[in-house]
C-alpha positions in Angstrom: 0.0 0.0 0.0 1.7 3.4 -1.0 1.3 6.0 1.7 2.1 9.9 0.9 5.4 11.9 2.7 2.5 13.2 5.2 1.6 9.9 6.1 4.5 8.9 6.8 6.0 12.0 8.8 2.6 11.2 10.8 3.5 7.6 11.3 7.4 8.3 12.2 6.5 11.2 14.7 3.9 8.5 16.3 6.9 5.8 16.7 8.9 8.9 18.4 6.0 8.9 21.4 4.9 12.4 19.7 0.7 12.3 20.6 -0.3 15.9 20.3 0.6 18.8 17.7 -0.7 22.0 18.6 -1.0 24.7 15.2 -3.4 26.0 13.7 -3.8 25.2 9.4 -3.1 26.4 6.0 -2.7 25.6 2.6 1.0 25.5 2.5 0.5 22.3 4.9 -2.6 21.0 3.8 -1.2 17.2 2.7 0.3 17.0 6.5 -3.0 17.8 7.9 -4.8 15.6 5.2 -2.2 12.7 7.3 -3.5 13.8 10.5 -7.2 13.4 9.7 -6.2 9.8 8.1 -4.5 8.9 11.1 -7.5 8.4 12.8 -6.6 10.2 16.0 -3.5 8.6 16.8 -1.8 12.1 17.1 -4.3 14.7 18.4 -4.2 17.6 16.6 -5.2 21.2 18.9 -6.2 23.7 17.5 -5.0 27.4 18.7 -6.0 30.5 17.7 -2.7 32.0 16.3 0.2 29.8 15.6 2.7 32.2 17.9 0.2 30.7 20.8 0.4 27.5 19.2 4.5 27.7 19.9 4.0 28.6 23.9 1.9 25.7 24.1 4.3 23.5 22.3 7.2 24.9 24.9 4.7 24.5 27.8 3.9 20.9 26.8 7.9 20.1 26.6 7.8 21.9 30.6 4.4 20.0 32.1 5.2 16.9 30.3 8.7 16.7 30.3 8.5 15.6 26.4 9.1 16.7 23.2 6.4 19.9 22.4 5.4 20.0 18.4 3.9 22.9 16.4 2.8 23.3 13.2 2.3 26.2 10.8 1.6 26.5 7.4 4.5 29.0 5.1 5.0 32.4 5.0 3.0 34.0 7.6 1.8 31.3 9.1 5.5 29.7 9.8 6.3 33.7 11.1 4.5 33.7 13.4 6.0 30.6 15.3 9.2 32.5 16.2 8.4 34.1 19.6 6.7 30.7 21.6 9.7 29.1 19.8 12.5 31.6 21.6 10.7 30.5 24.3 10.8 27.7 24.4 15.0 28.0 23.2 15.4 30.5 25.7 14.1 28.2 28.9 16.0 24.8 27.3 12.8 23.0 26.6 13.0 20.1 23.5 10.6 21.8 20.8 9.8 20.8 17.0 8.2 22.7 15.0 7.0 21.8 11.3 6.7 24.7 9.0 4.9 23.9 5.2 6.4 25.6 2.4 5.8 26.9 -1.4 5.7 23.9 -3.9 9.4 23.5 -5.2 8.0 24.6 -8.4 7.6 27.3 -7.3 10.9 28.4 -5.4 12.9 31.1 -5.9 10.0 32.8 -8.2 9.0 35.6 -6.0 5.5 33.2 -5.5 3.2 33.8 -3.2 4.0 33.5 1.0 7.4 32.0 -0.2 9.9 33.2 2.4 13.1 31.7 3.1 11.9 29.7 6.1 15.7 28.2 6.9 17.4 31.2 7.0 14.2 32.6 9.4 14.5 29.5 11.7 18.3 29.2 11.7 18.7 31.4 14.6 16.0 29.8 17.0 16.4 26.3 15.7 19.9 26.6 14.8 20.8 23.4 16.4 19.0 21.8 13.4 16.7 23.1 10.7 16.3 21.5 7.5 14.1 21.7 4.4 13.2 18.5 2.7 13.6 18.2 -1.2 13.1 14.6 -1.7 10.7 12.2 -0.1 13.5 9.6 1.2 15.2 12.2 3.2 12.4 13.0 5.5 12.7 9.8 7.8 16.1 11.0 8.7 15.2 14.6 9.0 12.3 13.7 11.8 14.5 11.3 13.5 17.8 13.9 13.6 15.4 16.6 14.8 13.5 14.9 17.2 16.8 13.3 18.3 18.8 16.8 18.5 15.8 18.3 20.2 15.4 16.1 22.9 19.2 15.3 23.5 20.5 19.1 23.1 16.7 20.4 25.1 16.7 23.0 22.4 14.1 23.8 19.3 14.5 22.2 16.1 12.5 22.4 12.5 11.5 20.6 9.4 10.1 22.7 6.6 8.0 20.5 4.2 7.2 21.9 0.5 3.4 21.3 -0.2 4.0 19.3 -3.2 6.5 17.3 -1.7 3.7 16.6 1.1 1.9 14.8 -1.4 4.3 12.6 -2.8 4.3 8.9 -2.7 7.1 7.7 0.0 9.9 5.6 -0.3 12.3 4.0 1.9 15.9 6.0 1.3 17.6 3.4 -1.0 20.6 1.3 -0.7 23.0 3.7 -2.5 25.9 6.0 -2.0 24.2 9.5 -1.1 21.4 7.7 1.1 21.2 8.2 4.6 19.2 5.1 7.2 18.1 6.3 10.5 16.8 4.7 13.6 14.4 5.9 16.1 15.0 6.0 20.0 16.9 7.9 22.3 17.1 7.4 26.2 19.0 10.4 28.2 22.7 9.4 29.4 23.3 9.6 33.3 25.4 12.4 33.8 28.0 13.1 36.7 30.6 14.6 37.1 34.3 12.6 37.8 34.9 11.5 41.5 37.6 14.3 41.6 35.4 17.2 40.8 33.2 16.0 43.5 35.7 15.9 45.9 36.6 19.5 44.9 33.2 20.6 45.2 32.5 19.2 49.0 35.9 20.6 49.9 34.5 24.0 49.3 30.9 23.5 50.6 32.2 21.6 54.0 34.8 24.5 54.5 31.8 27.1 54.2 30.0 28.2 57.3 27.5 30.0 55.5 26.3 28.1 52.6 23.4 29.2 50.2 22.0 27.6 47.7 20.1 28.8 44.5 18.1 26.3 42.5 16.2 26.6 38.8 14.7 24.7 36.8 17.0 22.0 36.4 16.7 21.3 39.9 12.6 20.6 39.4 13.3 16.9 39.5 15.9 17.0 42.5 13.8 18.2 45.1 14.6 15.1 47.6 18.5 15.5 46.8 18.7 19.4 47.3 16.5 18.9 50.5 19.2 16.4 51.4 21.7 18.5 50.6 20.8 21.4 52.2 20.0 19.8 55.5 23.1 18.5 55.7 24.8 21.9 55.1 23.1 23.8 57.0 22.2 25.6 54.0 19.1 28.3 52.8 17.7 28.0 49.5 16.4 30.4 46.9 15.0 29.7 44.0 14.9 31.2 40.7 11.6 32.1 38.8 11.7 28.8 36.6 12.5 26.5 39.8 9.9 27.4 41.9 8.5 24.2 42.1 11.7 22.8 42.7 11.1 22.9 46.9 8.4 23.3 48.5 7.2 26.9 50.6 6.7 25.2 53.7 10.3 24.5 54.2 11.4 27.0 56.9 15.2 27.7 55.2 13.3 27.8 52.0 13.5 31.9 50.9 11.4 32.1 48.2 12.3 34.1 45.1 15.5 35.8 44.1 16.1 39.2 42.0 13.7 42.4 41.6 10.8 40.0 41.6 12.0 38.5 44.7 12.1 38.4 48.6 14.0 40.2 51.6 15.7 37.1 53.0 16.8 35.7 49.6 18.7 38.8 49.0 20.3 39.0 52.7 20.9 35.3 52.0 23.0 36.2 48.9 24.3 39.0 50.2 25.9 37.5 53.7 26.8 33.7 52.8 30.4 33.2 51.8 29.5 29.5 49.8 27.4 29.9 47.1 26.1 26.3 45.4 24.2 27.3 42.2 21.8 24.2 41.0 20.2 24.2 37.4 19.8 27.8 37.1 20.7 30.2 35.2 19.3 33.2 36.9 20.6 36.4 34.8 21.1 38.7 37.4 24.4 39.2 39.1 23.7 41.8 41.0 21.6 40.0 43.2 24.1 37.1 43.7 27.2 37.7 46.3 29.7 39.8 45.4 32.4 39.0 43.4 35.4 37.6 45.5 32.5 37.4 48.2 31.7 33.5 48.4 33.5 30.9 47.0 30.8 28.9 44.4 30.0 25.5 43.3 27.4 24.9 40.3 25.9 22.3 39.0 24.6 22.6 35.2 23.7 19.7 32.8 24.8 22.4 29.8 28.8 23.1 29.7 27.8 26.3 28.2 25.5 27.2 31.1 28.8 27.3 33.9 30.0 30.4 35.7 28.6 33.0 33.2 26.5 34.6 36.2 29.3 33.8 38.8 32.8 33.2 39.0 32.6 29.7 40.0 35.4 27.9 41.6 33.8 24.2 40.6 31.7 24.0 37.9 30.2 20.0 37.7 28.4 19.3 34.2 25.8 16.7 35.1 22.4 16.0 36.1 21.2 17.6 39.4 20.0 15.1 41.0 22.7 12.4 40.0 25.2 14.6 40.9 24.2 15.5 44.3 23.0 12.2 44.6 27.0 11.8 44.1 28.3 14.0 45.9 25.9 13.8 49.1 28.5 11.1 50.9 31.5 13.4 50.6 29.4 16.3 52.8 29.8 16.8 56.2 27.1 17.2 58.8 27.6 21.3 60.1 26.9 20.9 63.8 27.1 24.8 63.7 23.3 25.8 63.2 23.4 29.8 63.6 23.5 30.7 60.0 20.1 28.6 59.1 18.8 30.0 62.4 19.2 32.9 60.6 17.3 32.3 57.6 14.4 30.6 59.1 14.3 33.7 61.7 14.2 36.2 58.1 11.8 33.8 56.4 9.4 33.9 59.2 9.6 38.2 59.5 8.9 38.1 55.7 6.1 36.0 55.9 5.0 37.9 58.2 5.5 41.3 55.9 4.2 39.7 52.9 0.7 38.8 54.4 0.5 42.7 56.1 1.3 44.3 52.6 -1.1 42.1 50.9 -4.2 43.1 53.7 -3.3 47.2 53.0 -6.6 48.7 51.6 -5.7 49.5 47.7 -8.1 51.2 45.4 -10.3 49.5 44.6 -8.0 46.1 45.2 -5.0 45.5 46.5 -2.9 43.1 43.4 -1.2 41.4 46.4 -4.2 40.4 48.3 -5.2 38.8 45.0 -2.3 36.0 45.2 -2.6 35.5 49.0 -6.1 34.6 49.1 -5.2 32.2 45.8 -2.4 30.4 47.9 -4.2 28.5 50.5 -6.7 27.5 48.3 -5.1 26.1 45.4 -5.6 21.9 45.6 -3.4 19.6 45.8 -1.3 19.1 42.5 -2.4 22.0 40.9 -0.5 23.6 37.7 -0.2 27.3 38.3 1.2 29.7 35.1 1.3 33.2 35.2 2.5 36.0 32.7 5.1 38.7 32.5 4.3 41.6 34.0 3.4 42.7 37.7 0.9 39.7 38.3 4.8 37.7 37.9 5.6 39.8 41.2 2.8 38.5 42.8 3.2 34.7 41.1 6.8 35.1 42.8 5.9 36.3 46.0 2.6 35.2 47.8 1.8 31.8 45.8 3.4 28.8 48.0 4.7 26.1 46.2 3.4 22.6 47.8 5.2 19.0 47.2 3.6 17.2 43.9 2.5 21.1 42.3 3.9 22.5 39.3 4.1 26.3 37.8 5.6 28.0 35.1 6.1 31.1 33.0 8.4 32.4 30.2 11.1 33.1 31.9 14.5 33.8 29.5 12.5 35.6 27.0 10.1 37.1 29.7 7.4 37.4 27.4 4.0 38.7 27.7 0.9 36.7 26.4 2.2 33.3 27.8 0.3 32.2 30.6 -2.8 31.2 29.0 -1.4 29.0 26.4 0.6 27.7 28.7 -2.2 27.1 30.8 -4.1 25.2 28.2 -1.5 22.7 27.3 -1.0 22.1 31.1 -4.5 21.3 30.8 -3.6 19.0 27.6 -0.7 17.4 29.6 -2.6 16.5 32.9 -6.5 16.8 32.3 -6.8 15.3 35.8 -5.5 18.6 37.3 -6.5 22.2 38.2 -4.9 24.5 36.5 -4.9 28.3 37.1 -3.2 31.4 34.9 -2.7 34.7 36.5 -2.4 37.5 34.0 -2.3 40.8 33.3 -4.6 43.0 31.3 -2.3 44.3 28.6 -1.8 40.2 27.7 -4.5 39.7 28.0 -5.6 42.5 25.4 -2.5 41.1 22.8 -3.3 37.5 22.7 -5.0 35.6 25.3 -8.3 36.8 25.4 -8.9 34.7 22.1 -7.2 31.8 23.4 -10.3 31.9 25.9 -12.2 30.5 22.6 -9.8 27.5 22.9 -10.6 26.9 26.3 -14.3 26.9 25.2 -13.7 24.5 22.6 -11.9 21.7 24.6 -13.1 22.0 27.7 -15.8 19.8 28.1 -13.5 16.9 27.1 -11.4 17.8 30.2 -12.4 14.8 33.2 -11.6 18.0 35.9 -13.1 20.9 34.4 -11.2 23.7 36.8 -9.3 25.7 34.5 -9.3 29.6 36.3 -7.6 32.3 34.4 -7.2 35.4 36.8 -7.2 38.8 35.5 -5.7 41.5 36.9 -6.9 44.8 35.4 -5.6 47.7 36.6 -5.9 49.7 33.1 -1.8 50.1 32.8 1.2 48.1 31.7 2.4 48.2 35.1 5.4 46.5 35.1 7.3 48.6 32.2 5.4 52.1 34.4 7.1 50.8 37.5 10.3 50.2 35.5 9.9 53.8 34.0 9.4 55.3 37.9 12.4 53.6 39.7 14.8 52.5 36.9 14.8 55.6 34.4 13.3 58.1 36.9 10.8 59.0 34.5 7.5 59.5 35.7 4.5 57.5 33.5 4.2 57.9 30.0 0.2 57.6 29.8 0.2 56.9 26.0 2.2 54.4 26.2 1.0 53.2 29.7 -2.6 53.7 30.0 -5.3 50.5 28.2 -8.8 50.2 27.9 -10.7 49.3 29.9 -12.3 46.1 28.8 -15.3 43.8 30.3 -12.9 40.5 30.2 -15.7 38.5 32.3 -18.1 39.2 30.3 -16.8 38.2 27.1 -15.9 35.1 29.1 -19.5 34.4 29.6 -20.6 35.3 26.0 -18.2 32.5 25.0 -19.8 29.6 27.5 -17.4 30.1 30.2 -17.8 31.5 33.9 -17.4 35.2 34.4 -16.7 36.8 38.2 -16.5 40.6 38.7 -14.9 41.6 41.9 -13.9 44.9 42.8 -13.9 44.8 46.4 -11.5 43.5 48.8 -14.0 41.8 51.0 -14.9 39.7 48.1 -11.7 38.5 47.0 -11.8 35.0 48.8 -15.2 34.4 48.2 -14.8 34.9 44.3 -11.9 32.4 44.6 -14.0 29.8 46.4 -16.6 30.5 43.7 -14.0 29.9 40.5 -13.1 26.6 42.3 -17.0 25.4 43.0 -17.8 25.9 39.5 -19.1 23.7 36.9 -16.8 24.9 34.0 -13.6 27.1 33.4 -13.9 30.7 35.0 -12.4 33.9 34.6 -12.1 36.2 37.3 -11.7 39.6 37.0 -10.2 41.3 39.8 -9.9 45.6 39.4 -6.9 46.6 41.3 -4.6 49.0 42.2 -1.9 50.2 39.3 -0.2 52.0 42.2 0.3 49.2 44.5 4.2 49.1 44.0 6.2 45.6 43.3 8.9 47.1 45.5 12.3 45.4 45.2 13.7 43.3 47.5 16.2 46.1 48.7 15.7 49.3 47.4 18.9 50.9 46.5 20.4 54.3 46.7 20.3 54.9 42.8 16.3 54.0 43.0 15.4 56.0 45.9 17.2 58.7 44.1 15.2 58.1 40.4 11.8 57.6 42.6 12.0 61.2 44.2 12.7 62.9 40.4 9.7 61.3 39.7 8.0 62.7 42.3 9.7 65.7 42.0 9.1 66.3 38.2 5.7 65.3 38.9 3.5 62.0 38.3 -0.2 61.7 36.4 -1.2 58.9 39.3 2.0 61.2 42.1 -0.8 61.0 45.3 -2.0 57.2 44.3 2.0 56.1 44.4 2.8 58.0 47.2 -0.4 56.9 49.2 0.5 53.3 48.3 4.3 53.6 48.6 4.1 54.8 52.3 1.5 52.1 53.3 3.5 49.5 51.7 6.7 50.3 53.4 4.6 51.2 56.8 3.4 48.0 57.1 6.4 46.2 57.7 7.3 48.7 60.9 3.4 49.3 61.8 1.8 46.2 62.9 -1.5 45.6 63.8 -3.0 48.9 62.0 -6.5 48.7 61.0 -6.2 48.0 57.1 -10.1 49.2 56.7 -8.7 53.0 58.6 -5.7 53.4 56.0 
């Protein structure tokens, strides 16, 4: 029985383990899709609303599953728009393949119609491998060297397809000079490091007396080793935006977040240890790591290329986390000394403490913070929690505590806005069984994921646990990039850049079959919450808050307080909102026990 080239790249990505392909059609790969529908639903096919959606989900199956994510686009446009979920997904190490139709071969190099040179667009973001295929017999090797290089280098990878090579009969590659036969499988090597380097490595961590660790997302699948690891040392943890799942909040040495979206004691952490062990992270900001010449450091990094770029490191081990301090475990010595983790616990507690008083401060109409903490407790067991760039990623950093067995992500080296719903659906996708909850802002959702809504409402019943919240947080500004302008550039807000429309987001929730919840009043904000999660179907809550609630820094620096006060002093279109909130926010950490209804 002759099959065509789309029935076969079908078949191959099927024997890879490949069961969903998230795109969204068009002509240019019409014969691939024509292989889908024949396939009978052994792939599942999901449908997004825009292909650049399409790619998050892709990078956000590859995260929640901890598989290969596929796209596919059709040319010109349609391939285009691919490129920023596809950074993503490059940017935060995740294996991605995306399958990109082009012009019939005919056709190329004519000037035709939504021809665009598709390998020279990709090479950048799937420079690892990108190929175009120009005779049937190559693609087997093509999908088995790019699924292959993007599962083994946890990178993005692409196969561009002519649409009239889509339709031709397969063949086998023949037995000839010039042929290439490829096999399918690949199983991940253990990595660890040489004995030696281990012994290094405990040599510096059992002479520190202050040891601190920071873990990322290559530490998500350590979480008994670190805990091991850190006991033993005596150690605090921070984590990095991309490992917050990695340990759970209700470790007391456990500090939460690191960098301008982070907490109190992970920057006194950083800033007083003199042993720094850096585990699957590769937090950018160096600033909020010791100083240099400060701590001695160990990392730990399954990517060569990913060693003391943010640090001066003085052992760098290439290897998997949790092999490797698996490994080196034995070699560490039991500190006896507890003072230092006495220490963190004793910050920890005073922040926890801070965080829940700032989040209670009456806002206008709704305090952002107060959003998150009322979320936290509630959120059940196992639950998948994405959130979006933006000041909502403050909050997502901040006042959402990460228990054992849940998961939570958001685009995190590209930082880009319009993520957390498509990220939200494909966690959905990954583990139906689960509640899953985005937290975004208004200006994403105004770019992109209000019409991803419709893709919620057009899977959702086939969901087995239909809770699927996304949380809104319209405040009418891009608040992140306004705060930025305040205390960064010492510019006060540009309202026409700054300012967006207002927009009834829970109502075109409900117009679409989906739950809609207003709430612009704090006394309402746990009840809405406990509403979303009694609900019958996927909700969206809409909470109106505050755009001068400020995501103050961790430490606030002389060179900020400094840009803050030329805003002030040059004059603000929201000066007495920011001031109001500024004082009440810092006031609450010296003030306790004021009446938040008499602020």
């Amino acid at each position: 029985m002759t099959i065509t080239v789309g029935d076969y790249l079908v078949e191959r990505l099927y024997q890879w383990g490949v069961r969903r392909i998230y795109g969204y059609p068009g002509d240019g790969i019409n014969g691939v899709f024509g292989a889908l529908n024949r396939a009978n639903g052994k792939i599942r096919f999901i449908q997004a609303r825009h292909e650049e959606m399409a790619a998050f989900m892709a990078a956000a199956d590859a995260k929640f599953s901890g598989g290969l994510g596929v796209c596919i686009a059709t040319s010109g446009p349609g391939a285009a728009h691919l490129l920023t979920g596809l950074y993503d997904a490059r940017l935060d190490h995740m294996p991605v393949l995306a399958i990109a139709g082009q012009q019939a071969t005919t056709a190329m190099g004519a000037h035709y119609q939504q021809e665009v040179d598709l390998a020279s667009m990709f090479k950048d973001v799937a420079g690892a491998f990108v190929q175009q295929a120009s005779a049937p017999a190559q693609v087997r090797h093509l999908v088995d060297r790019a699924i292959r290089t993007a599962v083994g280098q946890r990178t993005v990878t692409a196969i561009i397809l002519p649409n009239d090579l889509q339709e031709m009969e397969y063949s086998d590659p023949p037995r000839a000079h010039g042929a290439v036969h490829s096999g399918i499988g690949y199983t991940r090597p253990k990595v660890v490091p040489y004995e030696t380097e281990l012994q290094r490595a405990a040599e510096v961590l059992n002479a520190g007396e202050k040891v601190a660790m920071l873990v990322g997302a290559g530490a998500l699948n350590a979480t008994d080793e670190i805990i091991a690891v850190a006991e033993k040392l005596g150690a605090g943890a921070a984590k990095a935006l991309l490992g917050k799942a990695a340990l759970p909040d209700d470790l007391p040495w456990v500090t939460g977040s690191i960098g301008l979206l982070g907490t109190e004691p992970s920057y006194k952490l950083m800033t007083e240890c003199d042993t720094l062990l850096m585990v699957g992270s590769g937090f950018p900001y160096s600033e909020f790591l010791p100083e240099e010449g400060q701590a001695r450091g160990v990392q730990i990094d399954l990517k060569a290329d990913m060693l003391s770029i943010r640090y001066p490191m003085e052992v760098n081990l290439q290897g998997d986390s949790a092999e490797t301090l698996r490994a080196l475990l034995p070699l560490l010595q039991e500190k006896s000394e507890r003072n230092w983790r006495q220490d963190i616990e004793r910050w920890r507690t005073e922040w926890d403490e801070t965080l829940g008083k700032r989040a209670m401060v009456a806002a206008e109409p709704i305090n952002p913070q107060r959003v998150a903490l009322e979320l936290s407790p509630r959120l059940p067991d196992a639950a998948i929690v994405t959130s979006d760039s933006g000041s909502c990623a403050n909050w997502y950093a901040r006042d959402i505590r990460m228990r054992r067995g849940m998961m939570g992500s958001l685009s995190g080296g590209l930082a880009s806005m319009g993520a957390a719903v498509p990220y939200a659906i494909a966690a959905k996708f990954c583990h139906p069984d689960r509640s899953v909850v985005a937290m975004v802002g208004d200006g994403a959702m105004q770019m992109n994921n209000m019409a991803e809504l419709i893709t919620v409402a057009k899977y959702w019943k086939e969901w087995p646990n239909s809770q699927w919240i996304c949380c809104v947080f319209n405040n009418e500004d891009l608040n992140q990039v306004t705060w930025e302008q305040r205390v960064m550039e010492g510019d006060p807000k540009f309202e026409a850049s700054q300012n967006i429309p207002n927009v009834p987001y829970h109502r075109f929730a409900e117009s679409i079959g989906l739950k809609g919840i207003y709430v612009d009043r704090e006394d309402q904000v746990g009840a809405a919450w406990d509403e979303a999660f009694a609900a019958d179907r996927p909700v969206l809550i809409e909470f109106k808050t505050d755009p001068n609630v400020p995501p103050l820094p961790p430490h606030i620096k002389l060179e900020q307080a400094k840009k803050y006060a030329s805003v002030l002093l040059h004059g603000d279109p929201d000066q007495r909102g920011i001031l109001v909130q500024s004082a009440k926010q810092v006031l609450s950490k010296v003030m306790p026990g004021r009446d938040k209804n008499k602020e």
